[in-house]
C-alpha positions as CSV (number, residue, x, y, z in Angstrom):
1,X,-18.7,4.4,15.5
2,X,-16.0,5.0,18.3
3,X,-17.0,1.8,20.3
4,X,-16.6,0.2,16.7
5,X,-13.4,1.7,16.3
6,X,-12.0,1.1,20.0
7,X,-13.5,-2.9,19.7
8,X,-11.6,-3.2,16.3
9,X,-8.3,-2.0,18.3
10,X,-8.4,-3.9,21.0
11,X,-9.2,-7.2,19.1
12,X,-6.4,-5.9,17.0
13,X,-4.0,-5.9,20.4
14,X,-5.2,-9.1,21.5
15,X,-4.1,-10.6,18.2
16,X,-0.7,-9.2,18.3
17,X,-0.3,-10.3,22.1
18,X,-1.1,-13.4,21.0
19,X,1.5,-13.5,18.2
20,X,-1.8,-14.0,15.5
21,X,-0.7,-10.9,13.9
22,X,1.9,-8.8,13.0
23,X,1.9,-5.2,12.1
24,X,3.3,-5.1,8.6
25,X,5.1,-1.6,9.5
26,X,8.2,-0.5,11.8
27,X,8.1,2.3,14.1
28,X,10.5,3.8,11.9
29,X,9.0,3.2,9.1
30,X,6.0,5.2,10.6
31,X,8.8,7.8,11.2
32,X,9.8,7.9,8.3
33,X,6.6,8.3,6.5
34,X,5.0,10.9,9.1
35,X,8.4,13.0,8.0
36,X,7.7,12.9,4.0
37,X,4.0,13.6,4.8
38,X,2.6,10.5,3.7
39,X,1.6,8.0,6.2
40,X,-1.5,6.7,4.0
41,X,0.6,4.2,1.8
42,X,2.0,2.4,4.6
43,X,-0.8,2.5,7.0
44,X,-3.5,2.0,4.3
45,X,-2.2,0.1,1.5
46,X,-1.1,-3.4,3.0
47,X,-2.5,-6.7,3.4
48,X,-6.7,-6.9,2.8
49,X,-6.2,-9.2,5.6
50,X,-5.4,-6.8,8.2
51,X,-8.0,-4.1,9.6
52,X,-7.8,-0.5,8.5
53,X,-10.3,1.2,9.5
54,X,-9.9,3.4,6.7
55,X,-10.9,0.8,4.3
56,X,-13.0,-1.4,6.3
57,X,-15.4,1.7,7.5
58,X,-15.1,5.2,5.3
59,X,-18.0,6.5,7.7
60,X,-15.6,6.0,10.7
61,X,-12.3,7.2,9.1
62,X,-14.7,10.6,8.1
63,X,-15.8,10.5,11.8
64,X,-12.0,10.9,13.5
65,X,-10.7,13.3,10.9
66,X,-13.9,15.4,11.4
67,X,-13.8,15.2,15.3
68,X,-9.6,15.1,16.0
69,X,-8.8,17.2,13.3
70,X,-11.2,19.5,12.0
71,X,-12.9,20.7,14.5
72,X,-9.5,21.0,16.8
73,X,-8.0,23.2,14.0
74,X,-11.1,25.3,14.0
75,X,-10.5,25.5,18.0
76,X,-7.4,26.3,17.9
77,X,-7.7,28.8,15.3
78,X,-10.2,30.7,17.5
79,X,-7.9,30.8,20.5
80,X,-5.2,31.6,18.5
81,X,-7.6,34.4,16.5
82,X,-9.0,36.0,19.8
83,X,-5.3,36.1,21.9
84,X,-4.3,38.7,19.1
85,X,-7.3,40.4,18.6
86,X,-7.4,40.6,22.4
87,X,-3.5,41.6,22.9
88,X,-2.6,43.3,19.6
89,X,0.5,44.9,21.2
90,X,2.1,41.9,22.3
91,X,3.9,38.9,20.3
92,X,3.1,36.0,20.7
93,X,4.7,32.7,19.2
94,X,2.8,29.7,18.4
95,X,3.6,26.0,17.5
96,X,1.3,23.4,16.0
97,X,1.9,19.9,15.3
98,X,0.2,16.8,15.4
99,X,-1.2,15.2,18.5
């Protein structure tokens, strides 16, 4: 699945080096997205054309939220869950965000 995933981005990269394709979304578009929480409908929802692997491979898109999202919440919530039960007396201040 990842050497699926890393082949369909570079073919992807090749294509836009090539001036083949062109992504159908700014960098500030992504921005602005990312800020309303809702990068799916401009990532996701453009031109069949295009890859996503989202749409072209569920099993894939399942795989990456699984590995980079679940399972580094769960990481971090452990760290985060055994610093205060380790230090209960101190303070500690903590600051997530995507990655």
């Amino acid at each position: 699945q990842v050497v699926f995933a890393l082949n369909q981005t570079l073919l992807q990269q090749e294509s836009l080096r090539a001036g083949s394709f062109q992504i159908p979304y700014t960098t500030e578009d992504l921005i602005k997205h990312y800020n309303c929480g809702d990068l799916s409908s401009i990532i996701f929802n453009h031109d069949a054309s295009q890859v996503s692997l989202a749409t072209a491979a569920p099993e894939i898109d399942s795989y990456f939220r699984q590995e980079l999202i679940y399972k580094r919440n769960e990481r971090m919530g452990r760290r985060v869950k055994d610093l205060l039960e380790e230090y209960p007396d101190k303070s500690f201040f903590f600051a997530f965000g995507v990655g």
